[in-house]
TORLO-685933 format. One line per field, with one value per residue (C-alpha): residue number from 0; residue in three letters; y, z, x. Coordinates in nm, 2 decimals, decimal comma, m for minus. Layout:
<recs>
nr <- NUM ...
rest <- ALA ...
v <- Y ...
w <- Z ...
u <- X ...
</recs>
This chain:
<recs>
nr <- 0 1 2 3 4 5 6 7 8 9 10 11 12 13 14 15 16 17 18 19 20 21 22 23 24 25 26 27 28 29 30 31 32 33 34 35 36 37 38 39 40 41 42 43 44 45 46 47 48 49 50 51 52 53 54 55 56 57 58 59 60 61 62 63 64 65 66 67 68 69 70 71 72 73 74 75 76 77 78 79 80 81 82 83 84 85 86 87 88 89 90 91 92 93 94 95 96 97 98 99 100 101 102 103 104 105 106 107 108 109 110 111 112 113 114 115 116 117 118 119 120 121 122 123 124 125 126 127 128 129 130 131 132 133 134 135 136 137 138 139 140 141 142 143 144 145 146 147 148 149 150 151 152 153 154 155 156 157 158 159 160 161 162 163 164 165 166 167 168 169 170 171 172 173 174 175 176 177 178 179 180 181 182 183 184 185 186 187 188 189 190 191 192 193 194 195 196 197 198 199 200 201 202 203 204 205 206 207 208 209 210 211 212 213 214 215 216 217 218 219 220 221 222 223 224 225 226 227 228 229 230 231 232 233 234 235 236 237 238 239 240 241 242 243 244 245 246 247 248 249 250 251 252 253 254 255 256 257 258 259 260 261 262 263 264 265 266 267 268 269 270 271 272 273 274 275 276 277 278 279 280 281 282 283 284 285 286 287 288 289 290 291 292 293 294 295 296 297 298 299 300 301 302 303 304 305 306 307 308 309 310 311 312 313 314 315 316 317 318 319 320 321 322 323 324 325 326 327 328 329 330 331 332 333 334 335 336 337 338 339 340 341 342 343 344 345 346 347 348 349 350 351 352 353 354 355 356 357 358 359 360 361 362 363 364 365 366 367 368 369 370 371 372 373 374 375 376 377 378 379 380 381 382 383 384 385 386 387 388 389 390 391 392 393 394 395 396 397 398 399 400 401 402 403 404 405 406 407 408 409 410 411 412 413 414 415 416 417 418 419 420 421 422 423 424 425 426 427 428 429 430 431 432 433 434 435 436 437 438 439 440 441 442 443 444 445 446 447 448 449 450 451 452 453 454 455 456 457 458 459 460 461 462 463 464 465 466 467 468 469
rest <- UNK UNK UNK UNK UNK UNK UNK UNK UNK UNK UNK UNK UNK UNK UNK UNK UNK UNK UNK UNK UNK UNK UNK UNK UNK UNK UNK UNK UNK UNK UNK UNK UNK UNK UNK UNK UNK UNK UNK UNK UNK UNK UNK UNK UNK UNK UNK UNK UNK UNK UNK UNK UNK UNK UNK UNK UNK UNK UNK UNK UNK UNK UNK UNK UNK UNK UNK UNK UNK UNK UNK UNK UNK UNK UNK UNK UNK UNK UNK UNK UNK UNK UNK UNK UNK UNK UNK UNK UNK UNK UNK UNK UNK UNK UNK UNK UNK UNK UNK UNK UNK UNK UNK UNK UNK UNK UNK UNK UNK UNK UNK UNK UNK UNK UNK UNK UNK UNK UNK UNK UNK UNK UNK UNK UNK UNK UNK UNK UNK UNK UNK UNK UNK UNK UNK UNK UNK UNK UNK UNK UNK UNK UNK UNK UNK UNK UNK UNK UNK UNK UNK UNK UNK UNK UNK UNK UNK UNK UNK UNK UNK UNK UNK UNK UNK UNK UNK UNK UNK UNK UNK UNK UNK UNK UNK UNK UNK UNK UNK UNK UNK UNK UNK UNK UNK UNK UNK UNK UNK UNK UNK UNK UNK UNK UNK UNK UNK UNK UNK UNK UNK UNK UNK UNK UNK UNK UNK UNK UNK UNK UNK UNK UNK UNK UNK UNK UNK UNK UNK UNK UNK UNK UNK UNK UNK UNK UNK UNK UNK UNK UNK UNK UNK UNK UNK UNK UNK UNK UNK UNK UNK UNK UNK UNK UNK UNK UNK UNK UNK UNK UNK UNK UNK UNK UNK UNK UNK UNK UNK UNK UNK UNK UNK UNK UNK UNK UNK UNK UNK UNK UNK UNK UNK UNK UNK UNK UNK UNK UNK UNK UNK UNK UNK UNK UNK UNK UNK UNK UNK UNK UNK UNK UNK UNK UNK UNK UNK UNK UNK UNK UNK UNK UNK UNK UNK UNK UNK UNK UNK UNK UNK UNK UNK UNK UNK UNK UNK UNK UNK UNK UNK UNK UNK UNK UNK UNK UNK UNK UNK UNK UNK UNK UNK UNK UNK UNK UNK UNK UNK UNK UNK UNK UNK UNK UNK UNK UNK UNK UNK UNK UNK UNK UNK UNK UNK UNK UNK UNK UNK UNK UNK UNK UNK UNK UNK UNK UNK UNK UNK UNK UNK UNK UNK UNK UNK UNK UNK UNK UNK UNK UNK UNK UNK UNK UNK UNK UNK UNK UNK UNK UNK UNK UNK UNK UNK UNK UNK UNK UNK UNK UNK UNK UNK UNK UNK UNK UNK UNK UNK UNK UNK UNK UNK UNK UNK UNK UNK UNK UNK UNK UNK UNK UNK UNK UNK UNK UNK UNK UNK UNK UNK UNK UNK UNK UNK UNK UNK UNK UNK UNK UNK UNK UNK UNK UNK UNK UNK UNK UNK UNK UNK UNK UNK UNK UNK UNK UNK UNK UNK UNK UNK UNK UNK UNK UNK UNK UNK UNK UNK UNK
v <- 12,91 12,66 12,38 12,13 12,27 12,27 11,89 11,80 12,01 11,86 11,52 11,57 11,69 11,39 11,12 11,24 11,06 11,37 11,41 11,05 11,06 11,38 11,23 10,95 11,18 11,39 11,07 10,94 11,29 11,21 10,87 10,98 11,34 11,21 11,02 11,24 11,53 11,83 12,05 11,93 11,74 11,86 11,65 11,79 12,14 12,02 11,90 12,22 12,30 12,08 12,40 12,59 12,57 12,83 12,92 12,64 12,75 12,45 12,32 12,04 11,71 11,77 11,44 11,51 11,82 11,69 11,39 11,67 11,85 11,58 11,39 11,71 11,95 11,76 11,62 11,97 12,13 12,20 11,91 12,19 11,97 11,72 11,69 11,79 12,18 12,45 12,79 12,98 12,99 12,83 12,57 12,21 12,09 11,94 11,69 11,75 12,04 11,99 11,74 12,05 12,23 11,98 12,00 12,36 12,42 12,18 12,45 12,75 13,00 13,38 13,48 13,87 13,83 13,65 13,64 13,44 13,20 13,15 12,89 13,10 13,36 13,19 13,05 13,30 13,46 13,17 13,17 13,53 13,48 13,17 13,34 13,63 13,36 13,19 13,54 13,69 13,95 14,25 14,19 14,40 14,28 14,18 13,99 13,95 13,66 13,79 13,62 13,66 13,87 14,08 14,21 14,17 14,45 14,64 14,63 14,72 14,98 15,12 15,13 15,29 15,56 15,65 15,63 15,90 16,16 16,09 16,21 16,50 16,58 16,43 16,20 16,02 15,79 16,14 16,38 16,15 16,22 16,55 16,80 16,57 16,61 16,43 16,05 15,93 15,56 15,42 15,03 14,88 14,82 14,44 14,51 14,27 14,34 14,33 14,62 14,86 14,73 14,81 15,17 15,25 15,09 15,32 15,64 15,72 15,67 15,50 15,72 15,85 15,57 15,67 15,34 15,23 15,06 14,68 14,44 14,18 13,93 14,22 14,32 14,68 14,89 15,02 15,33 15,41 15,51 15,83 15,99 15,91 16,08 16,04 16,07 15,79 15,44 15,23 14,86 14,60 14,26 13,88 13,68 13,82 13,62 13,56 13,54 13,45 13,70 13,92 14,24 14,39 14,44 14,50 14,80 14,96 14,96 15,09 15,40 15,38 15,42 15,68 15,86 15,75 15,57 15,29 15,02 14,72 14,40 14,19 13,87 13,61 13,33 13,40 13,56 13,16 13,15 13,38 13,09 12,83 12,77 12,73 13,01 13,26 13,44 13,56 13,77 13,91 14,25 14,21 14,26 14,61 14,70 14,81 14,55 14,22 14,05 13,69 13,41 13,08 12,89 12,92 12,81 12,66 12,43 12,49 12,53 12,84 13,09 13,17 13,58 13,74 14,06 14,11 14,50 14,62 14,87 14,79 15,12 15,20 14,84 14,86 15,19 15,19 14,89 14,91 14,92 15,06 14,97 14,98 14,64 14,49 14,36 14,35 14,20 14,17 13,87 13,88 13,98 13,93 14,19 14,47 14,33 14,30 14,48 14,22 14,19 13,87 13,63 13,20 13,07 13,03 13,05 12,69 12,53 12,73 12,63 12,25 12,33 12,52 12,26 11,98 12,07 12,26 12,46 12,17 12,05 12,43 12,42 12,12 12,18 12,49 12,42 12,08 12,32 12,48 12,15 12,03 12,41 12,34 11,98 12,12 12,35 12,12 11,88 12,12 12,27 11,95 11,88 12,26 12,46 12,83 12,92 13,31 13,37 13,28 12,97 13,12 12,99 12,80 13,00 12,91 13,12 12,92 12,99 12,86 12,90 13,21 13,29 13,13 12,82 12,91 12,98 12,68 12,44 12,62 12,54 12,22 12,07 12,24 12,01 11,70 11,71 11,56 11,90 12,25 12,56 12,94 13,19 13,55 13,84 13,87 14,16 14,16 13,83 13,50 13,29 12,99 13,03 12,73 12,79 12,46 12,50 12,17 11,97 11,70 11,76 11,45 11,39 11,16 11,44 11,65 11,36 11,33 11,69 11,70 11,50 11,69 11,97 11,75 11,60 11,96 12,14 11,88 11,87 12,27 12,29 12,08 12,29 12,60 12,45 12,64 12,99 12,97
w <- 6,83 6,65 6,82 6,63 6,79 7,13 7,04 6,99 7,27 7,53 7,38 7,38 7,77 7,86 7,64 7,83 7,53 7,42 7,77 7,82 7,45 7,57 7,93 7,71 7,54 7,80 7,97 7,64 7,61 7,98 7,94 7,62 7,80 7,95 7,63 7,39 7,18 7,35 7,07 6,80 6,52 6,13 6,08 6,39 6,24 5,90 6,02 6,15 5,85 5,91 6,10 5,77 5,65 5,57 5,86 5,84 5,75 5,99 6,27 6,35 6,49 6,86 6,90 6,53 6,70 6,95 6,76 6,52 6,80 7,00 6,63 6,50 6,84 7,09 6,92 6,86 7,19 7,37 7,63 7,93 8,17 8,09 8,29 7,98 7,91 8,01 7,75 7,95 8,34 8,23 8,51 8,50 8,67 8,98 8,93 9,17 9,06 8,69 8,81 9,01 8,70 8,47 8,78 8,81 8,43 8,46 8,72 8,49 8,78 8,72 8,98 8,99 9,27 9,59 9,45 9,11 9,30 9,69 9,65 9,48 9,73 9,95 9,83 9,76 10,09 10,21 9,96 10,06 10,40 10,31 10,09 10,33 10,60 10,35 10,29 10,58 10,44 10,61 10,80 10,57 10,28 10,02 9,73 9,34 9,16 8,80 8,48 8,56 8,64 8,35 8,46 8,84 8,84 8,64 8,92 9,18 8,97 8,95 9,31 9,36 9,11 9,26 9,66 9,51 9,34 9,61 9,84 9,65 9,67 9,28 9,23 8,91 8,83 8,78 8,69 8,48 8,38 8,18 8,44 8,73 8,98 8,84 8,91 8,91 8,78 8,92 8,86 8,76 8,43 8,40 8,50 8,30 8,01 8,17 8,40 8,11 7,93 8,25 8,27 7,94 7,97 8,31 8,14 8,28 7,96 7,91 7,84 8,17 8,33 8,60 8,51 8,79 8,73 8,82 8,88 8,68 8,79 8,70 9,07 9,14 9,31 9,63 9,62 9,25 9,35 9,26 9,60 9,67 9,77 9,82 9,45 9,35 9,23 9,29 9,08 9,24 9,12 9,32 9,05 8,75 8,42 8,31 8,59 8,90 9,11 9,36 9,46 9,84 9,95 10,32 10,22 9,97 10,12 10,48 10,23 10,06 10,38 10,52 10,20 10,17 9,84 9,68 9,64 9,41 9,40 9,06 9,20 8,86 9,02 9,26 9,54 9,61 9,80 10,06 10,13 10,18 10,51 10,29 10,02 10,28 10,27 9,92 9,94 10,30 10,34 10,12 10,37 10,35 9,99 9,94 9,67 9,54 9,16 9,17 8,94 9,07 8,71 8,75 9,10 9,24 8,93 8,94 8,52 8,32 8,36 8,74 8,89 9,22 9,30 9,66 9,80 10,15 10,07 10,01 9,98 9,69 9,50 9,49 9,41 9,15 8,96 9,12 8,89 8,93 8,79 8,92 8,88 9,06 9,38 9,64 9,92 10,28 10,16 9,93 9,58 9,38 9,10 9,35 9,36 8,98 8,68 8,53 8,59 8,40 8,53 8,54 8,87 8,90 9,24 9,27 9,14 9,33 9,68 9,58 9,50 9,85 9,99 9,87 9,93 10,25 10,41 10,39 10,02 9,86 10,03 9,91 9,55 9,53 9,67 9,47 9,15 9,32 9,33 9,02 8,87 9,13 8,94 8,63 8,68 8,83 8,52 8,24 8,41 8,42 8,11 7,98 7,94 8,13 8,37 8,32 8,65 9,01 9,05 9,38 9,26 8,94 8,66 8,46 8,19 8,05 7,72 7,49 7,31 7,09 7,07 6,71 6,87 7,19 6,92 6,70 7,03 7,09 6,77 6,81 7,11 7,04 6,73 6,88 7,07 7,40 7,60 7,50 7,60 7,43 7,39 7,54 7,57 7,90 7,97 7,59 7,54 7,37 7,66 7,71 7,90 8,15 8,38 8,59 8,68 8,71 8,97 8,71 8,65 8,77 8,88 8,51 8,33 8,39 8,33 7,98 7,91 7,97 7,72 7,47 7,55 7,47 7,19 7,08 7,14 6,98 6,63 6,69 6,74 6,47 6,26 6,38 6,40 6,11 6,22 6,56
u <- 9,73 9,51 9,35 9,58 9,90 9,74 9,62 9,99 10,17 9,90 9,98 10,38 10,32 10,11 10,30 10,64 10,86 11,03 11,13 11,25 11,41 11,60 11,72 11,88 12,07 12,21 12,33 12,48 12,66 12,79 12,88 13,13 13,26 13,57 13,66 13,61 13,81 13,79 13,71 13,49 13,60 13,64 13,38 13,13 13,22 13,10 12,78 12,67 12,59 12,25 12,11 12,11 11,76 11,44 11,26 10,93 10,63 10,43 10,52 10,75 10,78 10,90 11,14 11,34 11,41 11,60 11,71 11,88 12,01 12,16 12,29 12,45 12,47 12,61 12,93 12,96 13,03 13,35 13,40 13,45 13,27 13,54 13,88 14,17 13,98 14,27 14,15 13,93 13,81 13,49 13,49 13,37 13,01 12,96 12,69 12,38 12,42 12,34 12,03 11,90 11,93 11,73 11,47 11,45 11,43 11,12 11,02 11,06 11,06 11,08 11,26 11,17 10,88 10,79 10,48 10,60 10,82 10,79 11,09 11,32 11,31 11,38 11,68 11,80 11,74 11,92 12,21 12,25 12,34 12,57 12,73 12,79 12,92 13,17 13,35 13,32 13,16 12,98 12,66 12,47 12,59 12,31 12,36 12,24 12,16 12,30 12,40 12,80 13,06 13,05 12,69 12,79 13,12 12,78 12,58 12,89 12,99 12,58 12,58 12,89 12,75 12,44 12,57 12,88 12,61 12,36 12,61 12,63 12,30 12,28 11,96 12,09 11,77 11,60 11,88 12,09 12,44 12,43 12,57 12,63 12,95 13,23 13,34 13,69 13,77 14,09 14,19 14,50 14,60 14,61 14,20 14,00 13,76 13,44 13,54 13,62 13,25 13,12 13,28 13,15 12,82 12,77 12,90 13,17 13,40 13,73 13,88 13,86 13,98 14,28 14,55 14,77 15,09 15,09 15,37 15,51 15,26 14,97 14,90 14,83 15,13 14,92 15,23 15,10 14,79 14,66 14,55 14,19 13,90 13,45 13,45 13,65 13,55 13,90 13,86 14,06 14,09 14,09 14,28 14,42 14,30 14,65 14,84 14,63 14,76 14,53 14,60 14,75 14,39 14,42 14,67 14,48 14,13 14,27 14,34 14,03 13,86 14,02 13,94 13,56 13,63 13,41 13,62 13,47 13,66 13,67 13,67 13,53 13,71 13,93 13,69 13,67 14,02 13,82 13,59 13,92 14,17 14,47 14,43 14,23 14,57 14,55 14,21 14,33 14,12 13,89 13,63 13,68 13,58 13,21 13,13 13,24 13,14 13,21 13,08 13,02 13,01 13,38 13,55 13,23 13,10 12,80 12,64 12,63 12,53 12,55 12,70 12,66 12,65 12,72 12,73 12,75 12,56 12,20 12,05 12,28 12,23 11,88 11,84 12,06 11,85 11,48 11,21 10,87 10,52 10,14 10,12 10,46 10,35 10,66 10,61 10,80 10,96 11,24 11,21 11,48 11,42 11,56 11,88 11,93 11,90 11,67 11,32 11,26 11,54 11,59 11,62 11,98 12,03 11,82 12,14 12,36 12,18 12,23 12,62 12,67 12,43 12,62 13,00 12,95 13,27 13,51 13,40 13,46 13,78 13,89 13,78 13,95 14,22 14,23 14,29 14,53 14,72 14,67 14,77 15,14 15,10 15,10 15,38 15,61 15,59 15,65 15,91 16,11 16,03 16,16 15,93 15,95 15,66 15,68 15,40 15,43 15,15 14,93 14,61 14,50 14,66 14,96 15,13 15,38 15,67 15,90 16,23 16,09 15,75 15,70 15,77 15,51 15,22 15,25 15,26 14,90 14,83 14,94 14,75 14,43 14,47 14,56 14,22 14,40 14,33 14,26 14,45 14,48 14,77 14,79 15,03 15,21 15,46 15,55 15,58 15,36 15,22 15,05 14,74 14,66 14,38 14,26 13,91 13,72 13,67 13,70 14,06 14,27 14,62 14,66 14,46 14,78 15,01 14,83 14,83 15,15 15,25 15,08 15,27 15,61 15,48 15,38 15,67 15,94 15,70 15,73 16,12 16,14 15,93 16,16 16,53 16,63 16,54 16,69
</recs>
């Protein structure tokens, strides 16, 4: 690096304007979130196109940078944090929260070691065992601070891996797969994405995969079941993506037990009804699976990117992911690293002790059962003004249909145009759905009353549109 760099940098870290400049901004893209379209505009699109440019040869001036990004970037993004964003479970965030994330950011904490970071092991420590408390979960239950659920069911699945072949007398760190005893992958076939990536990722193959009947609302049939035995990794999910719905979990994992089968529970955003009075019902038994993925970016609010790995058995979970090197210096503190399958990881758990810090028992339970409501809310209104609600509502998902699914697709098209909320489409038992799923706490009683509308407006501009072929 040449002294003139260094110069500036030290000068930029002193002077603090690039830091004040960008504080602005982020409170100017606040102050217009609730207002705004919720998808970019044609024009915002357009102006990406500002970002096309040969790498420079010198460096830059620190504050156009961020003048660029917040001119051209920010009017850019999907308004998710906003109250009127439907299309994915991406959830909204809570706001001490997203200040604790502007302070640990500041921090820039690896969170692999005691040694790197004192204060992020022991939040996470702490998380751990709130975490543990708000599920009920098994006293020996250990958790990972990961990136999502995706690389969560990963680490569940890892664990349930090595503890089968270990079993079997198999080391798989130092034998690998190539001649090892055989696995068996049962889930259900409504079983999201991220489960399959994870089966192939581990090895096992899709192909492979043992698929269960579900029921029309995508839960597994427990009497479906192939019969179950210590080689068996059985997938079950805690809210369907489409539909909402969790699966019979007290049933199943009596019977996975008695056959000493891993049981791993898919639980993105719907592991949070565990941690409610009034939804507790829905994730009954859940206790008694071996592993749990669960993301708290979703339910929780808190901001991207934010997993947890949580496994009962500890042994397993670290094995399965613990690295070794001369120079890694454990400790008898926590160190995060053995818990994950990163070694260099942000300190994402910092933002997720301020969430859980700042709700406490009664606040999680009334924010999720708050999108509950406002998902029964939702339902209610479009029924009476006739549309079809093809799922039963038991948490925050709704699937919803017209006349004929032409008619369903161009009202998607439709409101994701008319920039008052933002929903997608998906395929439910053979038919064209609308896919609702209420996630933020942002999400008011007159947010609904507004997307609503949409959704008439929509639909009569589609009918029109299709009067002649029905």
């Amino acid at each position: 690096m040449t002294k003139k760099i260094e110069e500036k940098m030290f000068q930029e870290l002193d002077g603090k304007e690039i830091f004040e400049y960008a504080k602005e901004c982020a409170i100017e893209y606040l102050d217009k979130i609730f207002d705004r379209n919720i998808f970019p505009t044609d024009e915002a699109i357009k102006n990406l196109d500002k970002f096309i440019e040969e790498m420079p040869e010198v460096s830059s001036d620190a504050l156009s940078i961020i003048k660029q990004l917040h001119q051209y970037g920010s009017s850019a993004t999907v308004s998710q944090i906003g109250g009127r964003y439907f299309g994915f479970v991406n959830g909204g965030v809570i706001p001490v929260s997203l200040a604790t994330r502007w302070l640990s950011d500041t921090w820039d904490q690896n969170s692999a070691l005691y040694v790197m970071s004192p204060i992020v092991s022991k939040l996470e420590e702490v998380v751990e065992r709130w975490l543990k408390e708000l599920f009920s979960l098994p006293k020996q239950t250990v958790a990972g601070f990961v990136s999502g659920t995706s690389m969560a069911t990963f680490c569940g699945l890892a664990a349930a891996r090595y503890r089968i072949l270990k079993n079997k007398e198999w080391d798989i760190n130092k034998k690998g797969l190539i001649g090892a005893p055989k696995i068996r992958i049962v889930a259900g076939k409504s079983a999201h994405a991220t489960v399959v990536k994870a089966v192939a990722l581990l090895g096992f193959g899709i192909d492979n995969i043992e698929w269960v009947d579900v029921d029309k609302e995508g839960r597994i049939i427990p009497s479906s079941i192939p019969k179950l035995d210590e080689s068996t990794i059985l997938i079950l999910q805690a809210g369907n993506v489409n539909s909402g719905a969790f699966d019979p979990f007290e049933e199943i994992c009596d019977k996975a037990k008695l056959a000493n089968t891993w049981v791993h529970i898919d639980g993105a955003f719907g592991l949070w009804a565990g941690a409610t009075k009034r939804l507790k019902y829905l994730t009954k038994g859940m206790q008694k699976a071996n592993s749990w993925s669960v993301d708290a970016h979703k339910t929780l609010n808190t901001p991207y990117d934010n997993g947890i790995i949580l496994c009962s058995d500890k042994e397993a979970l670290v094995s399965a992911l613990q690295a070794s090197g001369s120079y890694i210096l454990y400790s008898e503190h926590r160190d995060g690293m053995l818990f994950t399958p990163e070694m260099s990881r942000r300190a994402r758990v910092v933002e997720l002790w301020a969430t859980l810090k700042y709700l406490g028992k009664s606040g999680i339970d009334e924010l999720v059962f708050t999108l509950h409501k406002r998902a029964i809310q939702f339902s209610n209104m479009l029924k009476d003004n006739g549309f079809e609600i093809v799922n039963d509502v038991v948490f925050n998902q709704l699937l919803i249909a017209c006349e004929i699914d032409e008619i369903t697709n161009q009202v998607i098209e439709y409101i994701q145009r008319s920039g008052e909320c933002w929903v997608g489409g998906t395929k439910w038992n053979g038919k064209d759905v609308i896919r609702i799923s209420i996630c933020s706490w942002a999400t008011t009683k007159d947010d609904i009353t507004r997307a609503v509308q949409a959704f008439v407006s929509a639909r009569k501009s589609a009918i029109e549109e299709f009067k002649p072929y029905m």
